[in-house]
C-alpha positions as CSV (number, residue, x, y, z in Angstrom):
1,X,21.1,-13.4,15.5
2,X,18.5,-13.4,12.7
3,X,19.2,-13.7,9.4
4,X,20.2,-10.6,7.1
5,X,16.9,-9.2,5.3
6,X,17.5,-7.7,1.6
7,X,16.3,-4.2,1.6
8,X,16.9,-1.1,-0.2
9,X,17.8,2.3,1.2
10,X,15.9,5.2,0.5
11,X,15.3,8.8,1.4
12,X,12.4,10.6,1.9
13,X,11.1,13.6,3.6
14,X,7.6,14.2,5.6
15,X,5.7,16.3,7.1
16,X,6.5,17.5,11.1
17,X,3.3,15.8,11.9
18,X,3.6,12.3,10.2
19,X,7.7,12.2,11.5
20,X,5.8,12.7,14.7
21,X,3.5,10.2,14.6
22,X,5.4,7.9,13.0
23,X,7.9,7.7,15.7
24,X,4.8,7.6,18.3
25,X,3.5,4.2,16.4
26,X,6.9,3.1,16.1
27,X,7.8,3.3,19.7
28,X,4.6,1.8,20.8
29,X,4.7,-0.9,18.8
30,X,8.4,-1.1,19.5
31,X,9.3,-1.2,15.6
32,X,11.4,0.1,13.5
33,X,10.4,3.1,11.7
34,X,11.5,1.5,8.6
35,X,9.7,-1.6,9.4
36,X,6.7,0.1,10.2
37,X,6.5,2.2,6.8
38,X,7.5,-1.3,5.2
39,X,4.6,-2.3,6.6
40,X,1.8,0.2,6.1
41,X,3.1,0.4,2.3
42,X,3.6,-2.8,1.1
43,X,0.1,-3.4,0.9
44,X,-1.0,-0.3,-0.1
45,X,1.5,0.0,-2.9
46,X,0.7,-3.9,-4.0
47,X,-3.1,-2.6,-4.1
48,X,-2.2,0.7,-6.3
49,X,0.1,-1.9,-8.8
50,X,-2.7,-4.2,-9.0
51,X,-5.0,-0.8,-10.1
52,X,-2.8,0.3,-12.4
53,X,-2.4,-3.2,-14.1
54,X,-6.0,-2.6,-14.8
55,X,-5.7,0.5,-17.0
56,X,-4.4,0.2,-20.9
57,X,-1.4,1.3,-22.4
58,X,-3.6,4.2,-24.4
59,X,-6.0,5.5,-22.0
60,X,-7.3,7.2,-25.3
61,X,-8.3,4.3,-26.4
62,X,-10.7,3.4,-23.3
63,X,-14.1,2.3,-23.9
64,X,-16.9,2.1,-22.3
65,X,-16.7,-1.5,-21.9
66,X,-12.9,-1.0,-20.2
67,X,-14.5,1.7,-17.7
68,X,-17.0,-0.8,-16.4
69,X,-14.4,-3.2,-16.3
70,X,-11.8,-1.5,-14.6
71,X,-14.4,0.0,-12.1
72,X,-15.1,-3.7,-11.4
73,X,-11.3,-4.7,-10.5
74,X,-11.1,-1.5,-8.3
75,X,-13.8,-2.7,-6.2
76,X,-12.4,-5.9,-5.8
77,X,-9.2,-4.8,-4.9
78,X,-11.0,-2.2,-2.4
79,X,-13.5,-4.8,-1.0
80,X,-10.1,-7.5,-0.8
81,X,-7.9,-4.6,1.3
82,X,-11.1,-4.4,3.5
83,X,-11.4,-8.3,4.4
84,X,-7.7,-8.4,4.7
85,X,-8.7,-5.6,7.7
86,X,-11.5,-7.4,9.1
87,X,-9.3,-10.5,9.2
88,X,-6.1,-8.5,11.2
89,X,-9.0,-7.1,13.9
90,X,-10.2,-10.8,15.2
């Protein structure tokens, strides 16, 4: 038997549609749901975090400089998601 994995429980509600098709990728895949979601958001959420790390503490105080900067580091993180993709399809 496998070793026990740390996870956390949560509770969440969705739409009719995604439930469906959720459990449609999860049975094909023969996954978990909860693995699947794991999945699908623990890059997407690692991708946000790295976003948000971008932005200052005041947004007030952005300047111009910061928006050109930040735009930067959003389009890396885009253009890293995107390789990561390309990578996972050979």
């Amino acid at each position: 038997m496998g070793a026990a994995m740390n996870v956390k429980k949560l509770s969440f509600s969705l739409s009719p549609e995604t439930a469906e098709r959720l459990e449609r990728v999860s049975g094909y895949l023969q996954v978990s749901k909860s693995a699947l979601v794991d999945q699908l958001l623990s890059g997407a959420t690692a991708d946000m975090c790295s976003a948000l790390d971008l932005l200052p503490n005041n947004p007030e105080n952005v300047t111009e400089g910061d928006m050109v900067r930040l735009r930067g580091g959003s389009v890396a993180i885009v253009q890293s998601r995107i390789d990561d993709l390309k990578e996972q399809l050979k």
